[in-house]
N, C-alpha and C positions, 0 to 999 in steps of 0.2 A: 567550451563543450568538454564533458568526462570523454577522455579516449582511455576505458576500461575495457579489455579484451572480455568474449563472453563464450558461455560453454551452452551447448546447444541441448535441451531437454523437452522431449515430446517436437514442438514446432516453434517453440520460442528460445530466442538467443536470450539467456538468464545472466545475467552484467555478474561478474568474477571480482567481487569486494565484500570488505565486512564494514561493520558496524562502523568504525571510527573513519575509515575512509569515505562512506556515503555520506556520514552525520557531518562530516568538514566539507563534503562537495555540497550538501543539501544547504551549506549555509553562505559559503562562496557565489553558486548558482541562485541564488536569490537578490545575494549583493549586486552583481553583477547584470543582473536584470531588473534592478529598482531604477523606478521612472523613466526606461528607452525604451516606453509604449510597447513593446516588441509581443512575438506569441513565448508565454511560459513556458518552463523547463517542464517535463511531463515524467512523473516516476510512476509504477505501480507495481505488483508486487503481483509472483507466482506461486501457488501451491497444488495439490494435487488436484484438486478441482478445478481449478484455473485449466491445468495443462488437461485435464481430459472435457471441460468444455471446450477448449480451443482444438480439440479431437473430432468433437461431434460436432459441434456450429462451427461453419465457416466466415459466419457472420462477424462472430463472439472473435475468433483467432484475426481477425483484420482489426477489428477494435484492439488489440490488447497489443498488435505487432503495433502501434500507431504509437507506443509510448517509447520516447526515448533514453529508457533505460527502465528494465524489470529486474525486480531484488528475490530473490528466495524466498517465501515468506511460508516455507514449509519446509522441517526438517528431511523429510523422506526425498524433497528436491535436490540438497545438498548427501545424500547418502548415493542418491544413484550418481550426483556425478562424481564422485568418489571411483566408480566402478565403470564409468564411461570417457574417464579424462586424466589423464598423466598429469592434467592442471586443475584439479576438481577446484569448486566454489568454497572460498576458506572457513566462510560458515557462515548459518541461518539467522539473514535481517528480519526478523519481525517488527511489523509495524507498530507492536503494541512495546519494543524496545525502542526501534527508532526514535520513536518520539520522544523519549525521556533525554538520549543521545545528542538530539538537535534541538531540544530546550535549553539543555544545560550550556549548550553553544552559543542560542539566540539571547539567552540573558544580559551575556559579556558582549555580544556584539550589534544589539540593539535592533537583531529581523524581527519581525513581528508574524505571530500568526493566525490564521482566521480557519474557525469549525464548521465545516455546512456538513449537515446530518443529524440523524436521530431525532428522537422527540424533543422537547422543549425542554423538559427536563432533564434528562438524561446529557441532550448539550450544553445546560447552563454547571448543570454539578459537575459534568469534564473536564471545562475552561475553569472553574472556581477551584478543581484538585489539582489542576496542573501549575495555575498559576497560585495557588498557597506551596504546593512542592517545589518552583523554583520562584522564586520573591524576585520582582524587576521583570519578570516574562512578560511582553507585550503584548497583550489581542487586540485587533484591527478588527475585529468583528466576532461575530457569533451567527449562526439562521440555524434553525432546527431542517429538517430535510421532506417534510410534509409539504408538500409547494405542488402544484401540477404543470401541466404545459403551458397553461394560458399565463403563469404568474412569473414563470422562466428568464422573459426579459426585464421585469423591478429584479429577479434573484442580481444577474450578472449585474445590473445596474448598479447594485446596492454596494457588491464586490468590487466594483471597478472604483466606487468611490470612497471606499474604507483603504484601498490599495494593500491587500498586506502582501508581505512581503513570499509567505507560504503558505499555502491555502490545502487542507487538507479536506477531504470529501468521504463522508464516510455512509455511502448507500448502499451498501453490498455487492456482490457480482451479480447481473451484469451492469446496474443499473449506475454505477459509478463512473462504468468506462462509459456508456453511450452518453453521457451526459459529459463526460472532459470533450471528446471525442468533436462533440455536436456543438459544444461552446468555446473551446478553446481558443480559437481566433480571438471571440471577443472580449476573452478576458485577458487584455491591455495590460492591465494595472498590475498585476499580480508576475513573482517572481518565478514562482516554481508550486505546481501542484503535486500536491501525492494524496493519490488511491486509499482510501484507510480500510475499508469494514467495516467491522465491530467495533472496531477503537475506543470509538467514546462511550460504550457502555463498559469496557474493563476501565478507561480512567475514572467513569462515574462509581465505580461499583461498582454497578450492575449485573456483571461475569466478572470469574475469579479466574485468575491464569492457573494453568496446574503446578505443582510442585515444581522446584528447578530439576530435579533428578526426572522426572517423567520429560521436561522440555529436553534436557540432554538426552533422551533417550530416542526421540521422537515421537513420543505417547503424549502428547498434549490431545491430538485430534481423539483417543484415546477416552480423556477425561473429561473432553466438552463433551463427548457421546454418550458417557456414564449421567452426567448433568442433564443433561434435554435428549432424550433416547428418541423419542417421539419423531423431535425436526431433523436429527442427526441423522439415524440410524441410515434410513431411506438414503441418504446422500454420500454416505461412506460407502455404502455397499453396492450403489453406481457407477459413482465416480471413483472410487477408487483403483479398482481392476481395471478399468480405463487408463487411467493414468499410470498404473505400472507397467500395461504392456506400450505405453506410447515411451517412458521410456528405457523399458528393455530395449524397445526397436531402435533406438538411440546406442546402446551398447553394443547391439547387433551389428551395426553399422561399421562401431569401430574395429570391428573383429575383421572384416572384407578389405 
């Protein structure tokens, strides 16, 4: 098990690592869980949305507390613990780096990983850019993410019999969590799952990251809202005043 100390943001303990030490735990914790049947290592990932639905649903905040170990996966998360911890978070994992991070790992040490999400195509060009970007990358599998309840038990089935070693799931919030949450037990086979998103539409193409200088800035959320105003706009201007004052109340705290 990571014994990472974590710094407390909104309602969630946010795991205190960066990139190079998740991407060597993510590949360890897979090792170590290939073929001892056992329940997978469960990672996901916080952003401002994240931390103010876990504000408003109590539902949503029991799901997301159920994974053993949440990463950053918003720079604005990593700025307020700057201002709320004498040990802030050293900086922002994003999923859409992780991944490249724990490829370049699994080539050299033979973990294999498996896509469930997205469309059909959108999953096969992901798996086809990622595995031309690192040559020797293993997939154990592929499923697009279009499946309903009734088809749920062939999904885990299919999963359990491809075994890979990292299973990444890429359905959005919330629909990601309830779905590890709800099957996790019985996916046996599999080493360690991580929570994606969008993922496999920025490896397919499909979205474009922002410039590095807006990612250092923490203007990415910034740039997808410039992109799709439409789906954005409504969800920043929700969730996000949520999520600054869950964790000012976090700041607040330390002041007492």
């Amino acid at each position: 098990m990571v014994d990472w100390p974590t710094n407390r943001l909104g309602t969630l303990p946010i795991v205190r690592a960066g990139m190079d030490d998740s991407a060597d735990a993510f590949i360890r914790l897979a090792l170590e869980r290939r073929g001892t049947g056992g329940r997978p290592f469960y990672s996901t990932s916080a952003n401002g949305q994240v931390i103010a639905l876990c504000e408003q649903d109590a539902e949503f905040r029991s799901l997301a507390r159920q994974a053993d170990q949440i990463h950053a996966d918003g720079m604005s998360v990593v700025l307020f613990s700057r201002l709320s911890s004498t040990q802030p978070l050293p900086e922002r994992v994003a999923t859409t780096d992780l991944v490249h991070a724990v490829a370049a790992r699994a080539v050299k040490t033979g973990v294999s990983f498996y896509f469930l999400g997205a469309t059909e195509e959108v999953n096969a060009r992901a798996v086809e850019n990622l595995t031309s970007a690192y040559p020797g990358l293993r997939f154990a599998g592929r499923r697009n993410g279009y499946f309903d309840r009734a088809e749920e038990d062939a999904v885990i089935d299919a999963i359990n019999a491809a075994a890979p070693d990292i299973l990444w799931i890429g359905f959005g919030v919330p629909l990601e969590q309830q779905f590890v949450v709800r099957n996790i037990e019985r996916l046996h086979n599999v080493g360690l799952i991580k929570t994606a998103g969008g993922l496999f539409d920025f490896l397919a193409g499909s979205k474009s990251r922002a410039p590095q200088w807006m990612q250092t800035l923490g203007l990415e959320w910034l740039y997808r809202m410039i992109l799709e105003p439409r789906r954005l706009a409504v969800r920043y201007l929700t969730s996000n005043p949520v999520a600054i004052y869950a964790m000012l109340r976090t700041i607040a705290k330390r002041g007492h």
